[in-house]
Each structure stands twice: as structure tokens, then as C-alpha cells.
N, C-alpha and C positions, 0 to 999 in steps of 0.2 A: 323520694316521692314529693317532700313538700318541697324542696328548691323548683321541680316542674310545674308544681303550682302557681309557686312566688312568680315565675318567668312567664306567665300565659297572662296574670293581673296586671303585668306591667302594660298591657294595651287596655286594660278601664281605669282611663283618670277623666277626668273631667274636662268639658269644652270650656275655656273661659271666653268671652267673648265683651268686647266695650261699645255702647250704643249709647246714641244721645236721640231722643224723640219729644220736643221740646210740642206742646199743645197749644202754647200762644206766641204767636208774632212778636217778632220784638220788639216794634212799636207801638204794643199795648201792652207790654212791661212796665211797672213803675219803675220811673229813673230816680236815685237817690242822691243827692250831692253835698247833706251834712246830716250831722247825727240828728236831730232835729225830723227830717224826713224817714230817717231810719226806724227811728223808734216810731213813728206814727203807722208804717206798714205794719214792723214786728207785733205792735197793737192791736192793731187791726186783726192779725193772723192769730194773736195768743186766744186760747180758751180762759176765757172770762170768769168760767168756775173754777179754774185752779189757779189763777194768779195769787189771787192773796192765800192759797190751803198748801200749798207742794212745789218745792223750787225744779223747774225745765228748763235746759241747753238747749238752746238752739242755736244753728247755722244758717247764713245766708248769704246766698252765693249770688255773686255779683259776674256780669260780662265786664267787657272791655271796658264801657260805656257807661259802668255802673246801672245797666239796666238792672232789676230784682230776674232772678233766673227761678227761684225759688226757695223754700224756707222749710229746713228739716229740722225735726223732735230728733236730738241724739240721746238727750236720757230724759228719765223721769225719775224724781227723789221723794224726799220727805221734808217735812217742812223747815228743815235746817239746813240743808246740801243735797246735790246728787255729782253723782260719779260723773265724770267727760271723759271716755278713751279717744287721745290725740286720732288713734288711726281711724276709726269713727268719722271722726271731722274731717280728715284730710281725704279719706276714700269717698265718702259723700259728694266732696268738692269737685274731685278728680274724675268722678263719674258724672258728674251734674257738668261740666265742662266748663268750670267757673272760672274767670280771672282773676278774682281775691273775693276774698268772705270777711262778712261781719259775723263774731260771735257774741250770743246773748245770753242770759238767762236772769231766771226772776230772784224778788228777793219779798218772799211770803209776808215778812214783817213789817214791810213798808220802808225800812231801810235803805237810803240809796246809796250809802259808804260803803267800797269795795272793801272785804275782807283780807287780811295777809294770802288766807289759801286763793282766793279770785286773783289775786297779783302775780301771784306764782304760778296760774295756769294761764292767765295770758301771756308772760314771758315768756314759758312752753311753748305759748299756741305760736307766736308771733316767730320762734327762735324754728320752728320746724317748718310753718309757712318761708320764710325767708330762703332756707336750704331747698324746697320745694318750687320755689318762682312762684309763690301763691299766695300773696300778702295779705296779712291781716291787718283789713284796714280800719274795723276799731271793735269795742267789747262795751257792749250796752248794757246795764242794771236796770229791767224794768221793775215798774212796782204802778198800783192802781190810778199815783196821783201822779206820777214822771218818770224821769230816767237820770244815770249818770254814764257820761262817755270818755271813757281811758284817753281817746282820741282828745276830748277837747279839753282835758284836764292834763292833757304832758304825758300821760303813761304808758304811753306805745313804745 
């Protein structure tokens, strides 16, 4: 009796379906072209109450053109780290229909020296974007008063 069960659920599985519904022009995308511009978006987008309280990942997905496609919250921490699941990031991008992404996140201290653990999840990020065709083209450290960029310091 239960194997004619198991055999009758085999037709409810789930529709998966991929959709891109982009709500601004791409000419009214901001286009980024150094870190410098990067971080003054990511700025702009981050909440102002939690920069200096609770460190957040964020991704942002870039077109062909480096137009900004958009800017996703992948986690929320505490005030010394938060957790990044790679697949997180990379399904975001891959849904967002992105051509390479910048990855961010804050540093609550005011800090802008990458951490050993920050080095080893960009070499993650960068080593799984490459296998992907979806480059990560840098890793920002915001904090209230600047940034530091993997990119413009050799660490990509």
C-alpha cells in the first residue's frame, strides 16, 4: 500500500521556473567603473542604523556594462561577523541575471583591514565565480568614514 502511494507523489514536485523583471531602464542604472563609485552606491543603499551596530553581506550585481542591476542583503550578523553561504550569492546573481558582482560587507568597528577570515571568503567567492563565468570583480569594506578594495589593493 505504501509503495502505491510513494508512485501517485511522484507527479507533486514543484514548478521551478527563472524570470528576470528588471523595473528600471538600463539607462537609468548607475554605471560603476572603480571602487571609488562602488562604494558610493553601496552607501547610499546601506542602512545608516546598522553600519557602525551589526556587520551585513551584501552583493551586487553588475550587467555587461557594469550598469548596477541591483543590491542584495545575503546575511545579517552581529557585531563581529555574519555567516555568507557561497550559494546564496551565486543563486542571487544567477537569478538577478548578472554579469559579475561586487561583494561587500560592513566592518561595525570602523576597521577597514580585511580580516584572515574576509581573505579566505573572497578567494572562495572569486574561486567559484571563475568556475561559474561570473566574476567577482571586487570586495568592498565599508565602514562610516571609507572603504577598502581587494581590487585596488592586489587581492583578487
Amino acid at each position: 500500500m505504501e509503495a502505491v502511494n510513494q508512485v501517485n507523489n511522484l507527479h507533486q514536485v514543484a514548478e521551478i521556473t527563472l524570470g528576470y523583471h528588471p523595473k528600471v531602464k538600463s539607462s537609468q542604472r548607475p554605471k560603476v567603473g572603480c571602487s571609488r563609485q562602488v562604494y558610493e552606491v553601496l552607501f547610499s543603499f546601506w542602512d545608516k542604523d546598522t553600519l557602525e551596530l551589526a556587520e551585513h553581506f551584501q552583493v551586487m550585481l553588475l550587467s555587461r556594462a557594469n550598469r548596477v542591476l541591483g543590491i542584495c542583503t545575503i546575511s545579517k550578523g552581529g557585531t563581529a561577523g555574519t555567516v555568507v553561504d557561497a550559494k546564496l550569492v551565486f543563486a542571487t546573481a544567477l537569478k538577478g541575471a548578472a554579469q559579475s558582482i561586487v561583494i561587500s560587507h560592513n566592518h561595525p568597528s570602523g576597521n577597514l583591514m580585511p580580516s584572515e577570515q574576509d581573505k579566505r571568503l573572497t578567494r572562495r567567492l572569486v574561486e567559484i565565480g571563475k568556475a561559474l563565468d561570473l566574476p567577482v570583480l571586487d570586495h568592498i569594506i565599508l565602514t562610516i568614514d571609507g572603504y577598502y578594495s581587494f581590487a585596488d589593493e592586489g587581492e583578487l
